[in-house]
N, C-alpha and C positions, 0 to 999 in steps of 0.2 A: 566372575563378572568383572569387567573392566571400569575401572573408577572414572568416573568422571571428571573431565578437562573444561578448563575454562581459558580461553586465548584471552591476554589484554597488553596490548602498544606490543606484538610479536614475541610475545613469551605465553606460554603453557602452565597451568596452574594446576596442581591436583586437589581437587576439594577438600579431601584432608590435609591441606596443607593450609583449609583460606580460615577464616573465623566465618558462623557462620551468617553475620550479618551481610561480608563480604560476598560469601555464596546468594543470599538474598539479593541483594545490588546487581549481582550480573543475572541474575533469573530476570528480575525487572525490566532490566536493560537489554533482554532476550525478548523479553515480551512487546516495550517499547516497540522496538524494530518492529517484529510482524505486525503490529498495529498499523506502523507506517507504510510497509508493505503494502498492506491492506488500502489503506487510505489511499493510497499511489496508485493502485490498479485502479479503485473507483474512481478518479478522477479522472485516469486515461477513458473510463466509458461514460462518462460524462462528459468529456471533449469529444467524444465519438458523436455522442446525441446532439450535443450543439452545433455541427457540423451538420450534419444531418437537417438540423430542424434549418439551418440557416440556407441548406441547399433548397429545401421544400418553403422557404420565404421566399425567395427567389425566382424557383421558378412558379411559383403563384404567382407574386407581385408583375410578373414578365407573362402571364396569360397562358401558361404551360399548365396549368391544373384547373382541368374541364368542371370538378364538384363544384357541385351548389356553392355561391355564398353564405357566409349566417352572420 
């Protein structure tokens, strides 16, 4: 089994080599990321919806959407 690498500022870390509070801190900082990931795509589909709703204000406001009033 291949040990595990940790990349920090373009150098290669072999876990046996970090303490492991160090190996803690880049797990973290692994996790950070996809969180933010994460956040990043939701927000691209919430810009999507906003877009959307703002096309369908629109053409409502402009007499292009035949449904009832409420």
């Amino acid at each position: 089994m291949d040990e595990r690498t940790f990349k920090f500022k373009d150098k290669d870390y072999k876990e046996s080599e970090l303490s492991t509070s160090v190996v803690n801190w880049f797990i973290l900082k692994q996790e950070l990321l996809q969180s933010e990931i994460r956040h990043m795509a939701e927000i691209e589909k919430i810009n999507v919806l906003k877009q959307y709703y703002d096309q369908s204000i629109e053409k409502g406001i402009n007499g292009g959407d035949s449904k009832s009033k409420s």
